[in-house]
TORKOL-4160 file (C-alpha; in steps of 0.2 Angstrom, whole numbers, padded with zeros to 4 digits, m for minus):
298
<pt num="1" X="0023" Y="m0436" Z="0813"/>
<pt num="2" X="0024" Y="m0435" Z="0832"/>
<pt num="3" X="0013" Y="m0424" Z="0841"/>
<pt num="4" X="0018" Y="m0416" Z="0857"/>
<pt num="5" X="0002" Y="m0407" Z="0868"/>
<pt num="6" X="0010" Y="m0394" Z="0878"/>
<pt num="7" X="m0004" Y="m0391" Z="0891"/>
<pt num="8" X="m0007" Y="m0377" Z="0902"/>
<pt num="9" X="m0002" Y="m0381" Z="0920"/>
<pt num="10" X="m0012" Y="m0370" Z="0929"/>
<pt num="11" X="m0025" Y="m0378" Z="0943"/>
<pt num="12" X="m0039" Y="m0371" Z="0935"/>
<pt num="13" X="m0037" Y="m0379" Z="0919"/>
<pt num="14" X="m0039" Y="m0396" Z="0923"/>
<pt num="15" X="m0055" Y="m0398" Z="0911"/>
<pt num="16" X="m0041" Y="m0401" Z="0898"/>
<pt num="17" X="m0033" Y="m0415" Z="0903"/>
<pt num="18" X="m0051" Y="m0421" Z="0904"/>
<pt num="19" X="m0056" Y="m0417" Z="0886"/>
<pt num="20" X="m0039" Y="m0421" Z="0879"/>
<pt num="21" X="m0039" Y="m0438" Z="0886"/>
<pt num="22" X="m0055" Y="m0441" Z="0879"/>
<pt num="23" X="m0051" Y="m0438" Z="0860"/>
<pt num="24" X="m0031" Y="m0442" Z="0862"/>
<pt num="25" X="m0039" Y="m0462" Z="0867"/>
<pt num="26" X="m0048" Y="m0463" Z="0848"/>
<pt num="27" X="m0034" Y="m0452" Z="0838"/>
<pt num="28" X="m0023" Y="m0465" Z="0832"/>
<pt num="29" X="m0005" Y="m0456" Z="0833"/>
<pt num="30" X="0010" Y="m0454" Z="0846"/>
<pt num="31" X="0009" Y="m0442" Z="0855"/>
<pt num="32" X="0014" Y="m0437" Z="0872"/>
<pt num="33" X="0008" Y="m0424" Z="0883"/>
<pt num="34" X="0018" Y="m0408" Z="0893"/>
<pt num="35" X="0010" Y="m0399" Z="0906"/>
<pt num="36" X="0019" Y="m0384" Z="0908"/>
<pt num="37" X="0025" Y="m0378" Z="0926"/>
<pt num="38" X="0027" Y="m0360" Z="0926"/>
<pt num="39" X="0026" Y="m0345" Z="0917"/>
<pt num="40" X="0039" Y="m0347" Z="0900"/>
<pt num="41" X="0041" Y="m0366" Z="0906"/>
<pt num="42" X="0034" Y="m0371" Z="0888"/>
<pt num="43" X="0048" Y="m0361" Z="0878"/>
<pt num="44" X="0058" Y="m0369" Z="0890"/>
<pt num="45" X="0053" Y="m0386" Z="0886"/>
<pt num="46" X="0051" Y="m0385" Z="0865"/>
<pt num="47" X="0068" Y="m0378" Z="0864"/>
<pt num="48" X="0077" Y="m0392" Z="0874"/>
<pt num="49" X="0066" Y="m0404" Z="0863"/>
<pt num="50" X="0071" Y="m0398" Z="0847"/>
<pt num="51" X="0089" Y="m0397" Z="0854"/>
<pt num="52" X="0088" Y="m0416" Z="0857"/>
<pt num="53" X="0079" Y="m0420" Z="0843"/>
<pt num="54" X="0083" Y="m0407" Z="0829"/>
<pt num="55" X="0077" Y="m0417" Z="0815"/>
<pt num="56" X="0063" Y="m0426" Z="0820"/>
<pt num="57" X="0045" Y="m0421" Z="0813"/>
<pt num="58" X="0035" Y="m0414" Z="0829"/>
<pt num="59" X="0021" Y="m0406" Z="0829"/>
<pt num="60" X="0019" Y="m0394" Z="0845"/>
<pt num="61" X="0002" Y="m0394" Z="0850"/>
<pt num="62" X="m0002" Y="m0377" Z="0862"/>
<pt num="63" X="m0016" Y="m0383" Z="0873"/>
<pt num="64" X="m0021" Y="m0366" Z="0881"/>
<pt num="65" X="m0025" Y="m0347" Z="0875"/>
<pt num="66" X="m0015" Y="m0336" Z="0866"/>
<pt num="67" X="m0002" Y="m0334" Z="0878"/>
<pt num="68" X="0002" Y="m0353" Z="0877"/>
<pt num="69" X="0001" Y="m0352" Z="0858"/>
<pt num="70" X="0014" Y="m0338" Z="0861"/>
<pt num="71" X="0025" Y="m0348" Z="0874"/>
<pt num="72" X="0026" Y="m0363" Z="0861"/>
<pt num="73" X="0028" Y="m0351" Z="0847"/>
<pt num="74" X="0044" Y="m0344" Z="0853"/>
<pt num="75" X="0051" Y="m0359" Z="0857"/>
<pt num="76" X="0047" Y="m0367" Z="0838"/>
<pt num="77" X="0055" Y="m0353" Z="0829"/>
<pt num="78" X="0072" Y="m0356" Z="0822"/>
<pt num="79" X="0068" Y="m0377" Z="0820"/>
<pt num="80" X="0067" Y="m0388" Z="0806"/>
<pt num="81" X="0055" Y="m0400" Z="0804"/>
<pt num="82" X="0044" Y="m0395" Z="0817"/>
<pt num="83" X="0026" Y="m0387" Z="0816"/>
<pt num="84" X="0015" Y="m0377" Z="0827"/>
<pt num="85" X="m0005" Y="m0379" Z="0831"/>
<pt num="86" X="m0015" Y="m0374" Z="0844"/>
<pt num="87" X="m0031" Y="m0382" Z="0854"/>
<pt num="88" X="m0039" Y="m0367" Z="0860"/>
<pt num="89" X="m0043" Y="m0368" Z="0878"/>
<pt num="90" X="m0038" Y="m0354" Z="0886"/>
<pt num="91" X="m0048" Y="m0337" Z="0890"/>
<pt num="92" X="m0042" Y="m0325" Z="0877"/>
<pt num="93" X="m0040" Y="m0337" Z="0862"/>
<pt num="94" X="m0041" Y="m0325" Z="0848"/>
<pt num="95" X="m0028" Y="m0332" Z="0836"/>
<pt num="96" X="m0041" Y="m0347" Z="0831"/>
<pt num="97" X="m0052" Y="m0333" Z="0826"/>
<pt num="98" X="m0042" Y="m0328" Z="0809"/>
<pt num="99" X="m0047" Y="m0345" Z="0804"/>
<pt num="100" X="m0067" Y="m0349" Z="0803"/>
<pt num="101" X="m0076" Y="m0363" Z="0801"/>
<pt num="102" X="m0061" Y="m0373" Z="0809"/>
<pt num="103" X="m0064" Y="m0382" Z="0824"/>
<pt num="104" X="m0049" Y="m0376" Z="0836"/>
<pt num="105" X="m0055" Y="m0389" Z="0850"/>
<pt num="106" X="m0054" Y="m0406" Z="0840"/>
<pt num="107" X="m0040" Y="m0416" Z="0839"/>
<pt num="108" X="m0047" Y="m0427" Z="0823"/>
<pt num="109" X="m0048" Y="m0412" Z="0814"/>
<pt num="110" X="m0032" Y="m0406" Z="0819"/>
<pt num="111" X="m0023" Y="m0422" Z="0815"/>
<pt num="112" X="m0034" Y="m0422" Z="0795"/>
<pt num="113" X="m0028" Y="m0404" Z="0795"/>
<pt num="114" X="m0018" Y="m0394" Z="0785"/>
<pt num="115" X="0000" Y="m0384" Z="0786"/>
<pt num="116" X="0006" Y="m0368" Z="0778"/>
<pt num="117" X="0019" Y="m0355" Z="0782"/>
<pt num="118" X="0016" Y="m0339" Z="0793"/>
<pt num="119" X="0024" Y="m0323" Z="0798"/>
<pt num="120" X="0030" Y="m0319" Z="0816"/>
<pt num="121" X="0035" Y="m0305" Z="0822"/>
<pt num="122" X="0052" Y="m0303" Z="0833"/>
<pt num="123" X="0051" Y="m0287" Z="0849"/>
<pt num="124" X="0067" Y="m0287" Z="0856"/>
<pt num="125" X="0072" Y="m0303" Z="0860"/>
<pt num="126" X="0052" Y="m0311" Z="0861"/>
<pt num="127" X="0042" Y="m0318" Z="0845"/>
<pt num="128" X="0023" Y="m0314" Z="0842"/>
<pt num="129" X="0012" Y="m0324" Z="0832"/>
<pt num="130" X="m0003" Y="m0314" Z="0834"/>
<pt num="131" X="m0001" Y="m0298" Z="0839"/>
<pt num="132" X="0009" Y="m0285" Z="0850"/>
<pt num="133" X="0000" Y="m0271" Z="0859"/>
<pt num="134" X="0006" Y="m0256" Z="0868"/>
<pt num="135" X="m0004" Y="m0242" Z="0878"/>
<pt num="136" X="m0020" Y="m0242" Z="0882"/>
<pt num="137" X="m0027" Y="m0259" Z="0876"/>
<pt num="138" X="m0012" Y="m0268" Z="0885"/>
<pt num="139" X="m0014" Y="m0260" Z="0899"/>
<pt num="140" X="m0033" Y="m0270" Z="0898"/>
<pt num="141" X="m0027" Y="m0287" Z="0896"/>
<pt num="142" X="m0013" Y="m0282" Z="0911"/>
<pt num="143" X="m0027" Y="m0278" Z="0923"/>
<pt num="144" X="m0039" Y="m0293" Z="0917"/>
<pt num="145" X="m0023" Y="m0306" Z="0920"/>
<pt num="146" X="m0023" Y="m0297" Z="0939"/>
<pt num="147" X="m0042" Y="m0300" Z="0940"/>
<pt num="148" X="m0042" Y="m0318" Z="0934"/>
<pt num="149" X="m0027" Y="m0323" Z="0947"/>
<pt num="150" X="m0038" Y="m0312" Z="0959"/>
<pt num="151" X="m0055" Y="m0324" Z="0957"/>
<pt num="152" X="m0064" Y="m0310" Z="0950"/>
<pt num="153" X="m0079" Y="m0310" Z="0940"/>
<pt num="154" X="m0076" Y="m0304" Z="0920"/>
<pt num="155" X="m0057" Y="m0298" Z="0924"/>
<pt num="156" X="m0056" Y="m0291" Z="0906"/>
<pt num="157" X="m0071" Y="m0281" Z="0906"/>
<pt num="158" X="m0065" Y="m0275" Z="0924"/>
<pt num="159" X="m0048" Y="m0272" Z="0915"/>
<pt num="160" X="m0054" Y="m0262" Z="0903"/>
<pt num="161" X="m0063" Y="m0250" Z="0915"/>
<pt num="162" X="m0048" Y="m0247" Z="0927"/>
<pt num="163" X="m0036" Y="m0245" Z="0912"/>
<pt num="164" X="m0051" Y="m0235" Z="0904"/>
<pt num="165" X="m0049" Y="m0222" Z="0918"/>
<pt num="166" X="m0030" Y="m0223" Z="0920"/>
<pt num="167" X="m0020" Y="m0227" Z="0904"/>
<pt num="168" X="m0029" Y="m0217" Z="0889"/>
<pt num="169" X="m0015" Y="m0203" Z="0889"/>
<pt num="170" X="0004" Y="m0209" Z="0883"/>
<pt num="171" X="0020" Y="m0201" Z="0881"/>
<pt num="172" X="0027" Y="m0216" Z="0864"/>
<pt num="173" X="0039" Y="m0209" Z="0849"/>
<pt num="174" X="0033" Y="m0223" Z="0838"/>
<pt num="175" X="0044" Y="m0226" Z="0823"/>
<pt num="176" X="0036" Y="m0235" Z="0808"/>
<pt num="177" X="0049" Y="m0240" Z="0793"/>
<pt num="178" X="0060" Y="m0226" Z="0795"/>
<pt num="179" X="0046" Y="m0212" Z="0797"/>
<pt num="180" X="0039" Y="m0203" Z="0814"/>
<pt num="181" X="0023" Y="m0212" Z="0813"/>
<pt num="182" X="0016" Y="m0204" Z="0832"/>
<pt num="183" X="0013" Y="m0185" Z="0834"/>
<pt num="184" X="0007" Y="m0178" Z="0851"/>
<pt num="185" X="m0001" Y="m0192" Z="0863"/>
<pt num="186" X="m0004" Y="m0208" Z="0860"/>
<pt num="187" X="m0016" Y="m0219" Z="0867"/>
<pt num="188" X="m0010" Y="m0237" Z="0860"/>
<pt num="189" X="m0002" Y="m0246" Z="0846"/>
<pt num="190" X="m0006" Y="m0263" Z="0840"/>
<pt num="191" X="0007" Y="m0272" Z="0827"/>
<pt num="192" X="m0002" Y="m0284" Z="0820"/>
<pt num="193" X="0002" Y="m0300" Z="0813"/>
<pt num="194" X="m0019" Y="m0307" Z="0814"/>
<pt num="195" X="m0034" Y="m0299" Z="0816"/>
<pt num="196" X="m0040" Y="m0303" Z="0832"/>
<pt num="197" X="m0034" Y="m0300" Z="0851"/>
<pt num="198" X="m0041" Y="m0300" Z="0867"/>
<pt num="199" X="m0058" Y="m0308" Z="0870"/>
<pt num="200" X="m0060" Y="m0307" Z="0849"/>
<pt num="201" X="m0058" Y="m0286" Z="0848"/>
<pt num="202" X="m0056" Y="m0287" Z="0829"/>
<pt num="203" X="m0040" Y="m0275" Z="0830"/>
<pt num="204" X="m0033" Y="m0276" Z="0812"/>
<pt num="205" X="m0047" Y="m0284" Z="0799"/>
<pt num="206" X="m0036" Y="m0282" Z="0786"/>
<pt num="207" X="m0019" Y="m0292" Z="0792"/>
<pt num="208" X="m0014" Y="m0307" Z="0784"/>
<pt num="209" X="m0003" Y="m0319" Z="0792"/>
<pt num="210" X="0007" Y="m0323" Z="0777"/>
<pt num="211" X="0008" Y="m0306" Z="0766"/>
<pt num="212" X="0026" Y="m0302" Z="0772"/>
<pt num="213" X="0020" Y="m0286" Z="0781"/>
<pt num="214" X="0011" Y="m0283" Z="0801"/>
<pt num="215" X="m0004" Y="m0268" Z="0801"/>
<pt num="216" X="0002" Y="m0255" Z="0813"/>
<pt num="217" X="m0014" Y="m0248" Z="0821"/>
<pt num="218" X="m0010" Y="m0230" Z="0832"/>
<pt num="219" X="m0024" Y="m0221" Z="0840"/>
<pt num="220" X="m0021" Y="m0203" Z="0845"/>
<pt num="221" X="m0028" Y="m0197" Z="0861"/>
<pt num="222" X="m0047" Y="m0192" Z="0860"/>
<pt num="223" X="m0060" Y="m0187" Z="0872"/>
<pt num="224" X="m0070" Y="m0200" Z="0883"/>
<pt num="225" X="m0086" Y="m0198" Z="0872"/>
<pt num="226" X="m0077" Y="m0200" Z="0856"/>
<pt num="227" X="m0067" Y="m0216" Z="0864"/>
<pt num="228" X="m0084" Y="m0224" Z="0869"/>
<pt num="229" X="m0093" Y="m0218" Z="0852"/>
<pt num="230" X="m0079" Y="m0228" Z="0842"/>
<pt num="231" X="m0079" Y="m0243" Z="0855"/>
<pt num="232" X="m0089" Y="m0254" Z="0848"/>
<pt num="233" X="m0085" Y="m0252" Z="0829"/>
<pt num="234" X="m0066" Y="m0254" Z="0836"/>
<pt num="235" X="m0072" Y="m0272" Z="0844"/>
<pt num="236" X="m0079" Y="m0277" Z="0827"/>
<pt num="237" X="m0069" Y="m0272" Z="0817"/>
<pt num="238" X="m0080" Y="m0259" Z="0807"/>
<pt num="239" X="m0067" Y="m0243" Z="0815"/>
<pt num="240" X="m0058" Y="m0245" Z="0798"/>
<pt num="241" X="m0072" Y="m0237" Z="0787"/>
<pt num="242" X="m0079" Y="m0223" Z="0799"/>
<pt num="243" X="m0075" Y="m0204" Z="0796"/>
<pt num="244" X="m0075" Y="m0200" Z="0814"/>
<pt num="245" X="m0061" Y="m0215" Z="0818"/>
<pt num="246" X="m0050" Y="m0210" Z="0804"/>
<pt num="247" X="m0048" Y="m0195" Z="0815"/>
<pt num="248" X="m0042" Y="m0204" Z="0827"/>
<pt num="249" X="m0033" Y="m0219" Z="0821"/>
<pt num="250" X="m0020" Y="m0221" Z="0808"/>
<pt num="251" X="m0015" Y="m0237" Z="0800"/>
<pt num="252" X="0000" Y="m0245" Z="0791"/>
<pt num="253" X="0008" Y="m0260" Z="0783"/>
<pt num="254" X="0025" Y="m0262" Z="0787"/>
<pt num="255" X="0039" Y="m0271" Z="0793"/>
<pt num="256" X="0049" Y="m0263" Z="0808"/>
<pt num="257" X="0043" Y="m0251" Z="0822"/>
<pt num="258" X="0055" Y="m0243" Z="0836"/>
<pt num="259" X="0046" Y="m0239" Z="0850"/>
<pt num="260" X="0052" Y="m0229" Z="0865"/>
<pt num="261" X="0046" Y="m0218" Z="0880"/>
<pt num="262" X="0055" Y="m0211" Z="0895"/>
<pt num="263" X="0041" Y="m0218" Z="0904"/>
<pt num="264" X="0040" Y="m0238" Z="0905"/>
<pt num="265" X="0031" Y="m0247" Z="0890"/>
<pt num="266" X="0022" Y="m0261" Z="0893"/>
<pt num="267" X="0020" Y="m0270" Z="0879"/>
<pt num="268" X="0008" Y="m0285" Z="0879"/>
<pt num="269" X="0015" Y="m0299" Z="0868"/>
<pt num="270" X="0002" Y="m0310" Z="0863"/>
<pt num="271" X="m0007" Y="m0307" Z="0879"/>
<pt num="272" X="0010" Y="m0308" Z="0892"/>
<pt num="273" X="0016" Y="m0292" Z="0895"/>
<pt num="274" X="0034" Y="m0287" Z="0896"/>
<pt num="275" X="0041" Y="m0268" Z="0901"/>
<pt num="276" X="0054" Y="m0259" Z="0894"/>
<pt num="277" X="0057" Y="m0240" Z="0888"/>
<pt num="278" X="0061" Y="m0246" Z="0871"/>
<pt num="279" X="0054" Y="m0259" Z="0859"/>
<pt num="280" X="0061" Y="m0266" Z="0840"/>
<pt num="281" X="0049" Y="m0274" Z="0832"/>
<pt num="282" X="0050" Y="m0282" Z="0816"/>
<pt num="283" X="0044" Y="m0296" Z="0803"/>
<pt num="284" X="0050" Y="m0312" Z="0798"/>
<pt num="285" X="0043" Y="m0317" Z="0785"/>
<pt num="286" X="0036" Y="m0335" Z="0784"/>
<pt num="287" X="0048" Y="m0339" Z="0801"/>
<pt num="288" X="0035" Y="m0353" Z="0806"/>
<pt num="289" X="0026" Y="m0368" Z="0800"/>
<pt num="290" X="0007" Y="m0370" Z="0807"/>
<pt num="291" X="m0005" Y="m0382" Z="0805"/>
<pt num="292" X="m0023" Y="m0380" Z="0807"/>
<pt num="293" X="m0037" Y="m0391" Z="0808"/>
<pt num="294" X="m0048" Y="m0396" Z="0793"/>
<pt num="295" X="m0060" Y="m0383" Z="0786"/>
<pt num="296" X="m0079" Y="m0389" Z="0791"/>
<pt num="297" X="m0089" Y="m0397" Z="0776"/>
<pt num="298" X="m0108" Y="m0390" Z="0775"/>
């Protein structure tokens, strides 16, 4: 096995190569590392890799958050032989959270760890290992990635108030296997191939990432108190089993969603955001291999 660690480029992440090097000088593999150089460099560089080395076993370590994770991911689906893990370093890394008592930032544990076969979902032409976001909630990380370029202190929280104030009322036909799933406003939709996005907001407690289907989460519009009443059961996850949210919220498992507007749709794909008026979303089932790290002994 040869272990690639696609790092996060960025200036601000510099702690990595600091950490990394650490724990890459006692792991006993070879490895080399990637530091990516702009935004989609790491697709970039995984699918020229697997071109020149198609069959090979690599593992492609994302050394970042969930957008990394996502860069990597996209770039791994389609291969052979190749396998896909994450260091979780980055400011929203949610995905790690599916897995507890893991330990997403140790690369001994990684390398004693463990591989098996998860979904992915396909939107348009852009893959999703965790989940894909539309409306309101997108519109949050949006905003927070503007903060966090910006210097500013808590850039989600700030997100989520400007989007709060904004982008709660939405124009979406949402099509969910065949059936009109939307009716009236919308204020977002979360396909869900894990449970957790964002700075750990518990969106879909019920997804599995190997069951062959994504949870579709659509809240209708409400009024501000109810949003705020709901917030924090939505943020742990509770939201499924309260009478007031299932006035609000629906929920599905499913396989394929068509998503359109006459007004731009930013979708958030694993935290990048990408705009169009129409979306296809849709599963494959088992599409890539992950490896996780070794479950913590008591």
């Amino acid at each position: 096995m040869y272990w690639i660690f696609v790092v996060n480029g960025r200036k601000d992440k510099g702690f990595i190569d600091q950490e990394l090097n650490i724990q890459l000088a006692d792991a006993g593999i070879e490895y080399e590392v990637y530091h990516t150089k702009s935004e989609g460099d790491a697709t970039r560089f995984v699918r020229i890799y697997c071109d020149f080395h198609p069959d090979d076993e690599v593992c492609f370590v994302a050394c970042g958050g969930n957008g990394t994770l996502s860069e990597v991911a996209n770039g791994v689906v389609g291969t052979r032989n190749k396998s896909l893990a994450m260091l979780a370093y980055g400011a929203t890394s949610s995905f790690s959270c599916y897995f507890p008592g893991r330990d997403f930032r140790s690369v001994k544990d990684l390398v004693a760890g463990e591989t098996m076969k998860s979904d992915i979902i396909k939107c348009n032409n852009e893959y999703s290992i965790n989940v894909a976001n539309f409306g309101f909630d997108s519109m949050c990380g949006y905003f927070g990635d503007l903060y966090i370029q910006e210097g500013k202190s808590k850039p989600y929280l700030r997100g989520t108030l400007r989007a709060l104030l904004f982008n709660r009322v939405n124009n979406f036909r949402i099509i969910v296997d065949g059936k009109r799933m939307s009716r009236g406003l919308t204020m977002m939709c979360a396909v869900a191939n894990s449970k957790y996005y964002g700075e750990f907001y518990k969106c879909a407690p019920n997804a599995v990432i190997d069951d062959g289907y994504f949870d579709v989460v659509v809240a209708r519009f409400c009024p501000l108190i109810v949003f705020l009443l709901l917030f924090n059961k939505f943020k742990n996850g509770t939201y499924v089993d309260s009478k007031l949210a299932r006035l609000v919220f629906k929920f599905r498992k499913a396989r394929h969603i068509e998503a359109s507007s006459k007004d731009l749709i930013y979708l958030c794909v694993d935290g990048e955001t990408t705009a169009s008026r129409y979306f296809d979303i849709e599963l494959l089932d088992k599409a890539v291999t992950l490896r996780i790290p070794a479950l913590k002994t008591k």
